[in-house]
C-alpha positions in Angstrom: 6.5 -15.5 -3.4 6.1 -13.3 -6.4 3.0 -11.9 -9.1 1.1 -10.3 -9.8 -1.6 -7.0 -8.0 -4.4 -5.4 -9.8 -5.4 -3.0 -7.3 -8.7 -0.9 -7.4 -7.5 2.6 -5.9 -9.0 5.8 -4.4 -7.1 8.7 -3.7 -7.2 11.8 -1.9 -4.6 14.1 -1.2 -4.6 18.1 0.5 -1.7 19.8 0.5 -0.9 23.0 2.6 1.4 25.6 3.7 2.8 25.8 7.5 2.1 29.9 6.9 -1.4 29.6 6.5 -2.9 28.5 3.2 -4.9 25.2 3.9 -5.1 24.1 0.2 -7.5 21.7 -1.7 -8.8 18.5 -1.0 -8.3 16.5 -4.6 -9.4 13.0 -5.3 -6.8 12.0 -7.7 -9.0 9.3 -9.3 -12.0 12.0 -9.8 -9.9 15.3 -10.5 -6.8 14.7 -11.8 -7.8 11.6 -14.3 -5.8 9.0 -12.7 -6.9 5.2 -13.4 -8.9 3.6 -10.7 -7.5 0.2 -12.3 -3.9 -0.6 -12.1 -1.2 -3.6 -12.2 1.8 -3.5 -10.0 4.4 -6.2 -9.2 4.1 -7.7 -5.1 6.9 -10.1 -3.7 6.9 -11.3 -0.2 9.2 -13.8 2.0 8.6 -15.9 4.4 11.1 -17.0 7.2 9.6 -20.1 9.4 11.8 -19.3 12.2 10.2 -21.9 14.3 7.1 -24.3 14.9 5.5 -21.2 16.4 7.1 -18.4 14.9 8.0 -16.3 11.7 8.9 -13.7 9.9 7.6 -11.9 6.7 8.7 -9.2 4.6 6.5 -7.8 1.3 6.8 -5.1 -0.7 4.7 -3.6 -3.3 5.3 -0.6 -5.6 2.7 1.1 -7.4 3.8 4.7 -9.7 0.8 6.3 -11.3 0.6 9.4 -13.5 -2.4 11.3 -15.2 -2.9 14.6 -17.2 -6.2 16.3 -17.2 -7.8 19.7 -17.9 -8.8 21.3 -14.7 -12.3 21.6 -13.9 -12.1 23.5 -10.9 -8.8 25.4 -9.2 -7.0 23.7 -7.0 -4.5 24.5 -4.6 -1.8 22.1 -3.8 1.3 23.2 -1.7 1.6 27.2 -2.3 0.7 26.7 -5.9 -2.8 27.5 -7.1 -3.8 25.5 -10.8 -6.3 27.8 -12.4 -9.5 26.0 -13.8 -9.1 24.8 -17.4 -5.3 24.7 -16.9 -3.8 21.5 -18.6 -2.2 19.4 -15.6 -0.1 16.2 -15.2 0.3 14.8 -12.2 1.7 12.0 -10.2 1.5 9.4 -7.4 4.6 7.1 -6.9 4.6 5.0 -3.7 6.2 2.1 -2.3 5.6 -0.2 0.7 7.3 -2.0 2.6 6.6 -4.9 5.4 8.0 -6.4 8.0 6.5 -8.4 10.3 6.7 -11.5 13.1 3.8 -13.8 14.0 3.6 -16.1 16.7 1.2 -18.8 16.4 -1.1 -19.8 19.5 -2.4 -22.5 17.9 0.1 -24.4 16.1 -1.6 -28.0 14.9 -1.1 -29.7 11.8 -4.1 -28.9 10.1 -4.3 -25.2 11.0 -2.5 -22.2 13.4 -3.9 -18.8 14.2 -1.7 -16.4 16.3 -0.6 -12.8 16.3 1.1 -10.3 14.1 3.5 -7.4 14.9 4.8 -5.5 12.3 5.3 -2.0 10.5 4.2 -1.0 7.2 6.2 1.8 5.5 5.2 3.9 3.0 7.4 5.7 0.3 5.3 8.3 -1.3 6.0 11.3 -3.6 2.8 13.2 -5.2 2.7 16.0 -7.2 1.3 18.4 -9.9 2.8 20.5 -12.4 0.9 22.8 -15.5 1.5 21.6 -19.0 1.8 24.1 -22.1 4.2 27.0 -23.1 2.0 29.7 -21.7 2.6 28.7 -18.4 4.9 29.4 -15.6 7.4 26.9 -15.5 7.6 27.0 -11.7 4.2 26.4 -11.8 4.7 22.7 -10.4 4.9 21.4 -6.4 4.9 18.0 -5.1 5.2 16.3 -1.7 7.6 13.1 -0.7 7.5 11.7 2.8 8.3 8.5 4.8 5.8 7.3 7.0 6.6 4.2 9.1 3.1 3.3 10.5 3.2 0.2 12.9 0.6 -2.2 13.2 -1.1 -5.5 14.6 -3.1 -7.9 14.0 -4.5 -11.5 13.8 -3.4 -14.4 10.7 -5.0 -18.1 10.3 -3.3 -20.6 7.9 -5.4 -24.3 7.3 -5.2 -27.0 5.3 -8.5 -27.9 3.2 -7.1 -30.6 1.2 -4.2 -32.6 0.1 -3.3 -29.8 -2.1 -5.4 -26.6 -1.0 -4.8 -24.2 1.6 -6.2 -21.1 2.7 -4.7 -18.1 4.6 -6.1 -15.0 6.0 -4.9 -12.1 8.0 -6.4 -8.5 9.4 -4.1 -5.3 10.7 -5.0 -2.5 11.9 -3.3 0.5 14.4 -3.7 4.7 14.6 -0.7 6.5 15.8 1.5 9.7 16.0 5.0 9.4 15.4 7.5 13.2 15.7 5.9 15.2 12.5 3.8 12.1 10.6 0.5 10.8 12.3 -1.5 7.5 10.4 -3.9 5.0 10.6 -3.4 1.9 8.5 -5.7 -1.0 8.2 -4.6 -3.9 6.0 -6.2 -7.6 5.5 -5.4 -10.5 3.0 -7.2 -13.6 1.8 -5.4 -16.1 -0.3 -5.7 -19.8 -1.3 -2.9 -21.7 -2.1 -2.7 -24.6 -4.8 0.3 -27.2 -4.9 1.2 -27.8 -8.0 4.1 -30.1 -7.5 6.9 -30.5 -4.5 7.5 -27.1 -3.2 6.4 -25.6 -6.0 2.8 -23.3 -5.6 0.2 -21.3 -6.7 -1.4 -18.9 -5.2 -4.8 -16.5 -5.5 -5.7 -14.1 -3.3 -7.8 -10.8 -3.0 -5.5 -7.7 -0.4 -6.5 -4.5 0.2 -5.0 -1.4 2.5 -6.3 1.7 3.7 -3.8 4.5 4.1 -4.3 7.9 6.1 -1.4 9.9 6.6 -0.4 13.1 7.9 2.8 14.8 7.3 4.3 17.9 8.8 7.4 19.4 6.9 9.4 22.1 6.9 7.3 24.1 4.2 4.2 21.9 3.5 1.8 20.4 5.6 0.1 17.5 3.5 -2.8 14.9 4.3 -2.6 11.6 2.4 -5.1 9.2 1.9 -5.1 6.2 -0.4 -7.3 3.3 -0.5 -6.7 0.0 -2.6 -7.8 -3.3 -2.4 -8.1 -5.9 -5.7 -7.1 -9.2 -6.4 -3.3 -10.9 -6.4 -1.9 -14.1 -8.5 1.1 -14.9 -7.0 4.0 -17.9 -7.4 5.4 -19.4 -4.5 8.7 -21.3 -3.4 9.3 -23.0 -0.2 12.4 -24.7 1.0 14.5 -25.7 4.1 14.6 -28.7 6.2 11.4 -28.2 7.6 9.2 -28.0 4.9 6.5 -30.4 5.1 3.4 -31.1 2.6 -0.1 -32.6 4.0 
């Protein structure tokens, strides 16, 4: 499955120093400029391992960038951006999913079950001064890898000849060595057949993100919110594909 995600996103981020300096909370969207409307690229696969059970894999990528003139000074890392300083900054960030579901209830016209799986997210933030006046160090950014596990509860049912529906929820808080996170994800999507295993597919996703991350010079707090609407393609195959 492959399309399209037009995320609505809120972002906060504090970075710090491990000597001290607690630096400032920013929201990206309000402070920094960036867009609160996107469009990123989501795949995903599917691998029916059984009548009862599967595995799925997405990814979703989303790199954001923004300049703006600061209205208040900020610090971010051990870097302080003077008000009315001329910033750019950026938000790149990936995640990836893995998980396995194992339906309880497995009938033809529906199954509900449970989900274990792990979302990890790939993200590099930063900030850095614009103009020929200024320091040219002036810049700082944090990248971490958080792998934050979760679990949760998916439905799939048939409505129609042609029409299906799917749902799932996620949610888990945990610390893991230097990152600690709470992740709470859910999905709706309906699903059209346009012709043999050939679909269509419109849903509305969103994911909440809180992350803390410990490293050897920073100390950074990470939270991003997004949730919007997905138009996705979708190919099935194998032996064991059937159509109601």
């Amino acid at each position: 499955m492959a399309g399209g995600f037009f995320p609505v996103n809120n972002t906060e981020v504090q970075v710090g120093t491990n000597n001290g300096k607690i630096g400032t909370t920013i929201d990206f969207e309000n402070d920094l400029g960036f867009k609160k409307n996107n469009v990123s690229f989501t795949g995903s696969f599917e691998w029916r391992i059984s009548k009862r059970s599967r595995l799925d894999f997405e990814y979703f990528y989303l790199d954001r960038s923004a300049s703006k003139t600061l209205e208040k000074t900020i610090e971010f890392g051990d870097k302080e951006f003077d008000i009315n300083t001329r910033v750019t900054a950026f938000s790149n960030n990936q995640i990836i999913r893995v998980a396995y579901g194992y339906a309880i209830l497995a009938k033809p016209k529906y199954e509900a079950g449970l989900l274990l799986g792990a979302h990890v997210l790939l993200g590099d933030v930063g900030i850095r001064a614009e103009g020929q006046n200024v320091d040219a160090e002036l810049r700082e950014n944090l990248d971490f890898t958080a792998p934050l596990p979760d679990v949760g509860i998916w439905g799939k049912f048939v409505l129609g000849r042609r029409w299906g529906l799917y749902t799932n929820i996620n949610y888990l808080a945990l610390k893991i060595d230097n990152i600690s996170g709470r992740i709470m994800s859910y999905n709706l999507s309906v699903l059209y057949n346009v012709t043999g295993n050939f679909s269509l597919v419109a849903g509305y996703t969103g994911l909440n993100f809180k992350v803390d991350v410990e490293k050897e010079r920073l100390n950074g707090f990470f939270k991003w919110g997004y949730n919007g609407p997905t138009i996705t393609a979708a190919y099935t195959f194998g032996k064991h594909v059937k159509h109601h």
